[in-house]
Structures are given as C-alpha cells and as structure tokens.
Steps between C-alpha positions, in 0.01 A plus 500: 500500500616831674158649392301184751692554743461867516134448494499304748702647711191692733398157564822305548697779617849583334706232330870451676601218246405383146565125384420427185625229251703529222230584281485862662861520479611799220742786512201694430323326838770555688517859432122544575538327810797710637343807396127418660668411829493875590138509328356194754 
C-alpha cells in the first residue's frame, strides 16, 4: 500500500493520514508506515 501511495503522490500530492482496515494492520505495517512518514 505505501508503494501506491508514493506513486501517486505527484498527482495527489502528499498523504497526511492513512486508514486502512484491519487487513493492513501488522507489526511489520506499522513499522513501514512510521518509517515512510519521513520518506512521503
């Protein structure tokens, strides 16, 4: 999911908050997501 967003971030512009169900919901995730906050 981070990898979408960051492509389409030219065209959306930068993401301020994710929602996502539980489906997306992983230690692993939530690492990823805390760590590509600097990256968006």
């Amino acid at each position: 999911m981070l990898k979408v967003l960051q492509e389409q971030q030219a065209k959306l512009g930068t993401a301020t908050t994710l929602v996502a169900d539980t489906g997306y919901c992983s230690e692993n995730n939530v690492n990823a997501c805390e760590v590509a906050r600097s990256c968006l």
